[in-house]
C-alpha positions as a Markdown table, in Angstrom:
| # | Residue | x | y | z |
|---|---|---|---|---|
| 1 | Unk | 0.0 | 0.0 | 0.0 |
| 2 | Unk | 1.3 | 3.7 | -1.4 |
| 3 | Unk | 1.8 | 6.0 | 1.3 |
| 4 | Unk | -1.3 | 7.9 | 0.0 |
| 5 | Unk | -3.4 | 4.6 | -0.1 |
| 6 | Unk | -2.8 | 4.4 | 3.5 |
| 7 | Unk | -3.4 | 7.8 | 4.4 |
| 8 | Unk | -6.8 | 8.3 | 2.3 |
| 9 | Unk | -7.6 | 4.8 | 4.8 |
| 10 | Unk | -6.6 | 6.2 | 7.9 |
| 11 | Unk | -9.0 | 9.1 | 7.0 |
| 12 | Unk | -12.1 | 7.0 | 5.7 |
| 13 | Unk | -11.1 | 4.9 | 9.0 |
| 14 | Unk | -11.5 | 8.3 | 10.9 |
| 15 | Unk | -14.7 | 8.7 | 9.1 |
| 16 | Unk | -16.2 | 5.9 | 9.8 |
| 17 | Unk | -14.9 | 6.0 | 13.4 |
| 18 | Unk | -16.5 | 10.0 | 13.7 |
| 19 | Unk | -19.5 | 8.4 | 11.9 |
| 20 | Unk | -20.4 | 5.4 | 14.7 |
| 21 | Unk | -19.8 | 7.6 | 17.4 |
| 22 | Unk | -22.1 | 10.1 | 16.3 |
| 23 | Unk | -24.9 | 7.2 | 15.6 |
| 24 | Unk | -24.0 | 5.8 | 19.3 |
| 25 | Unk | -24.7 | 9.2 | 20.4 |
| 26 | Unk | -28.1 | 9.2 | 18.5 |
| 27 | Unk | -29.4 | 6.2 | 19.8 |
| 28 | Unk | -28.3 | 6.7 | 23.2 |
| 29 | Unk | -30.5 | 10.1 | 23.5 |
| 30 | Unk | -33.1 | 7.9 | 21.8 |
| 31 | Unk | -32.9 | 5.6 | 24.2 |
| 32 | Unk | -32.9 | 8.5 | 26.8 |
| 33 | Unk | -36.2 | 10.0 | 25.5 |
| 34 | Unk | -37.8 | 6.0 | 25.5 |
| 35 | Unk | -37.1 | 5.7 | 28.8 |
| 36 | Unk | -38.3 | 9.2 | 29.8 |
| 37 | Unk | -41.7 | 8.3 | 27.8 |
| 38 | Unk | -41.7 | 5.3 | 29.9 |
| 39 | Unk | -41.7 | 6.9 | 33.3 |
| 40 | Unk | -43.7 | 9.5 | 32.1 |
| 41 | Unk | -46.5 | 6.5 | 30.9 |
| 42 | Unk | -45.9 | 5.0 | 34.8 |
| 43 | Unk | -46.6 | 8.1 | 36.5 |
| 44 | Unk | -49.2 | 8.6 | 34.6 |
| 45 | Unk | -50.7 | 4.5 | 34.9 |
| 46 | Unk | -49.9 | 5.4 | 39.0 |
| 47 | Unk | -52.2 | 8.3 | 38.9 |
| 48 | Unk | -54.7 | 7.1 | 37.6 |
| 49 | Unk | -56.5 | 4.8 | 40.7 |
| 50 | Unk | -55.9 | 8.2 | 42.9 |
| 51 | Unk | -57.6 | 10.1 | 40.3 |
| 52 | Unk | -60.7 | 7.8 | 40.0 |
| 53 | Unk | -60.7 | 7.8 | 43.8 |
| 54 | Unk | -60.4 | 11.3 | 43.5 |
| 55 | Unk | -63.7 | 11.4 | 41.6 |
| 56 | Unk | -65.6 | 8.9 | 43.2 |
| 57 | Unk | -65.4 | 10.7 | 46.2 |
| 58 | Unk | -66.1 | 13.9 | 44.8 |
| 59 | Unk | -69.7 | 12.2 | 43.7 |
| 60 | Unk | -70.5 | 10.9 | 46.9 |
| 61 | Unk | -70.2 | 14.2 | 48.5 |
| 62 | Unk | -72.1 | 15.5 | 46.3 |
C-alpha cells in the first residue's frame, strides 16, 4: 500500500470511526427519551386509581 493509499484509509477509518460515534450518540438520547416516555406512561398508569378515587369521592359528597 502507497503512502497515499494508507493515508486516504486512515482518513475514511476516521470517518467511519467519527460516523459510529455520532450514531452511538443518537441512539443513546433515543434511548434516553424512550425511557423518559416510559416513566412519564408509569406516572401517569400510577395516577390514575388516585384520580378515580379522586372522583368517586367527589360524587359521593355530592
Amino acid at each position: 500500500m502507497s503512502k497515499e493509499q494508507e493515508e486516504h484509509w486512515i482518513q475514511q477509518e476516521a470517518a467511519k470511526q467519527r460516523a459510529f460515534e455520532e450514531i452511538n450518540g443518537a441512539v443513546g438520547q433515543i434511548m434516553g427519551q424512550i425511557d423518559n416516555l416510559s416513566l412519564q406512561e408509569e406516572v401517569q398508569e400510577a395516577n390514575v386509581p388516585s384520580s378515580v378515587s379522586q372522583l368517586t369521592l367527589a360524587i359521593q359528597n355530592v
